[in-house]
N, C-alpha and C positions, 0 to 999 in steps of 0.2 A: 508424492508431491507435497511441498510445503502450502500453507495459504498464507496471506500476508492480505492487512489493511493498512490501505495511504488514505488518508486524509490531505487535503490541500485549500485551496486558497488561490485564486485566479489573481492575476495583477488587475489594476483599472484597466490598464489599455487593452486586456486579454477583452474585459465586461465589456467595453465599447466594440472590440470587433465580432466579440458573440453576439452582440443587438442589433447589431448592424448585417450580421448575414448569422444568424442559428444554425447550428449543426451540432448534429452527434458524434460524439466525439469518440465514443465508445468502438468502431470498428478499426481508427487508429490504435487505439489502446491493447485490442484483441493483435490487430498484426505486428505490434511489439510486444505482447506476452509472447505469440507465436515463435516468433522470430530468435527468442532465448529458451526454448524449450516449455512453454508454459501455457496460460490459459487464462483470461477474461471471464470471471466468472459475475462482476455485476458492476455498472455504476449507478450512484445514487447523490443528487443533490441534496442540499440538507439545509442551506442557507440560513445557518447557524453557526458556531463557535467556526467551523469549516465549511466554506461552500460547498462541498462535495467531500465522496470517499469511492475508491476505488476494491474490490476487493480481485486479488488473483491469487491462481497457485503457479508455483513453479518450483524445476528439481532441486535448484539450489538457494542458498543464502545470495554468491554471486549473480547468479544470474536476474534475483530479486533487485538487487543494486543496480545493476546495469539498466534496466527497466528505467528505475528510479533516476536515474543520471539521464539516460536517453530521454525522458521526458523532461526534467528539469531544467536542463542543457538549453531547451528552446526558446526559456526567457520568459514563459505566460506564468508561471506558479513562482507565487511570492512567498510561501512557507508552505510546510509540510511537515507531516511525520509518518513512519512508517513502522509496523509493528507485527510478528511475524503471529501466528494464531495458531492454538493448539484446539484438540477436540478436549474433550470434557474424556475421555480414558486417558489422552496422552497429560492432562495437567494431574489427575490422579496417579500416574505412573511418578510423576515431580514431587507431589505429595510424600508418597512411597519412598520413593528415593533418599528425598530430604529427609524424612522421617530416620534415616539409619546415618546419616553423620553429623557427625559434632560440630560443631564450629565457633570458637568464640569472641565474642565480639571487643571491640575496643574497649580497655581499663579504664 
Protein backbone atom coordinates (compact mmCIF):
# COMPACT_ATOMS: atom_id res chain seq x y z
CA UNK A 1 0.00 0.00 0.00
CA UNK A 2 1.10 3.44 -0.95
CA UNK A 3 0.64 6.31 1.95
CA UNK A 4 -0.12 9.73 0.66
CA UNK A 5 -0.68 13.31 2.62
CA UNK A 6 -3.43 15.86 1.62
CA UNK A 7 -3.43 18.76 3.19
CA UNK A 8 -6.52 21.17 2.57
CA UNK A 9 -8.20 24.26 3.49
CA UNK A 10 -12.03 24.30 4.25
CA UNK A 11 -14.24 26.99 2.28
CA UNK A 12 -15.97 29.72 4.78
CA UNK A 13 -19.12 28.29 4.17
CA UNK A 14 -17.63 24.73 4.96
CA UNK A 15 -16.20 26.86 8.77
CA UNK A 16 -19.78 28.16 9.14
CA UNK A 17 -21.56 24.77 8.77
CA UNK A 18 -18.84 23.04 10.96
CA UNK A 19 -19.74 25.81 13.95
CA UNK A 20 -22.93 25.39 13.48
CA UNK A 21 -23.27 21.62 13.84
CA UNK A 22 -19.34 19.86 14.66
CA UNK A 23 -18.61 16.56 13.34
CA UNK A 24 -16.07 14.20 12.70
CA UNK A 25 -15.48 14.08 9.62
CA UNK A 26 -12.97 11.39 9.83
CA UNK A 27 -15.49 8.16 9.47
CA UNK A 28 -16.54 9.69 6.03
CA UNK A 29 -13.14 9.85 5.02
CA UNK A 30 -12.41 6.12 6.34
CA UNK A 31 -15.57 4.74 4.04
CA UNK A 32 -14.08 6.57 1.10
CA UNK A 33 -10.55 5.26 1.52
CA UNK A 34 -12.47 1.92 1.96
CA UNK A 35 -14.54 2.16 -0.70
CA UNK A 36 -11.12 2.34 -3.22
CA UNK A 37 -9.31 -0.28 -1.63
CA UNK A 38 -7.54 1.77 1.10
CA UNK A 39 -7.42 2.92 4.65
CA UNK A 40 -7.79 6.15 6.90
CA UNK A 41 -4.97 6.18 8.67
CA UNK A 42 -5.30 9.71 10.59
CA UNK A 43 -6.80 13.26 10.60
CA UNK A 44 -5.17 16.06 12.00
CA UNK A 45 -6.06 19.90 12.32
CA UNK A 46 -3.38 22.23 12.13
CA UNK A 47 -5.04 25.61 11.62
CA UNK A 48 -2.09 26.84 9.98
CA UNK A 49 -0.66 27.31 6.48
CA UNK A 50 -3.53 24.40 6.16
CA UNK A 51 -6.34 23.75 8.21
CA UNK A 52 -6.02 20.25 8.30
CA UNK A 53 -4.10 17.20 6.65
CA UNK A 54 -5.24 13.89 6.05
CA UNK A 55 -2.99 10.93 5.86
CA UNK A 56 -4.04 7.55 3.99
CA UNK A 57 -2.81 4.53 2.32
CA UNK A 58 -3.95 3.05 -0.67
CA UNK A 59 -3.02 0.30 -3.58
CA UNK A 60 -2.87 2.66 -6.14
CA UNK A 61 -1.73 6.26 -7.47
CA UNK A 62 -5.43 6.03 -9.07
CA UNK A 63 -7.31 5.08 -6.65
CA UNK A 64 -5.42 8.04 -4.32
CA UNK A 65 -6.96 10.42 -7.03
CA UNK A 66 -10.15 9.21 -6.99
CA UNK A 67 -10.25 9.71 -3.26
CA UNK A 68 -9.08 13.15 -3.88
CA UNK A 69 -11.71 14.01 -6.70
CA UNK A 70 -14.47 12.22 -4.52
CA UNK A 71 -13.96 14.62 -1.74
CA UNK A 72 -13.13 17.77 -3.68
CA UNK A 73 -16.05 17.30 -5.95
CA UNK A 74 -18.33 18.33 -2.94
CA UNK A 75 -17.49 21.89 -2.98
CA UNK A 76 -16.22 22.40 1.02
CA UNK A 77 -12.16 22.46 0.15
CA UNK A 78 -10.93 25.55 -1.32
CA UNK A 79 -7.24 24.20 -1.98
CA UNK A 80 -5.24 21.39 -1.48
CA UNK A 81 -2.22 19.35 -2.20
CA UNK A 82 -1.55 15.94 -2.10
CA UNK A 83 1.67 14.14 -2.00
CA UNK A 84 2.55 10.49 -2.04
CA UNK A 85 5.10 9.49 0.98
CA UNK A 86 7.87 7.01 0.95
CA UNK A 87 9.60 5.35 4.26
CA UNK A 88 12.92 6.39 4.99
CA UNK A 89 14.36 2.55 3.08
CA UNK A 90 12.21 3.33 0.14
CA UNK A 91 13.83 7.23 -0.37
CA UNK A 92 17.30 5.47 0.27
CA UNK A 93 16.54 2.91 -2.37
CA UNK A 94 15.87 6.79 -4.78
CA UNK A 95 19.04 7.73 -3.38
CA UNK A 96 20.79 4.38 -4.63
CA UNK A 97 19.18 4.51 -7.77
CA UNK A 98 19.77 8.18 -8.58
CA UNK A 99 23.25 7.64 -7.48
CA UNK A 100 23.90 5.18 -10.76
CA UNK A 101 22.48 7.59 -13.64
CA UNK A 102 23.65 10.54 -15.44
CA UNK A 103 21.69 12.97 -16.35
CA UNK A 104 22.42 16.44 -17.67
CA UNK A 105 20.93 19.30 -16.99
CA UNK A 106 20.16 22.29 -19.25
CA UNK A 107 23.39 24.25 -21.10
Amino acid sequence: MMKYLLQFDYTSAAWAALRRQPVDRSPAFQALCQANGGQLLGVYFSFSQYDGLVLFETPTHAAASTIALTALAQGHIQRYTMAPLLTASEAVEAMHASGRISYAGPS
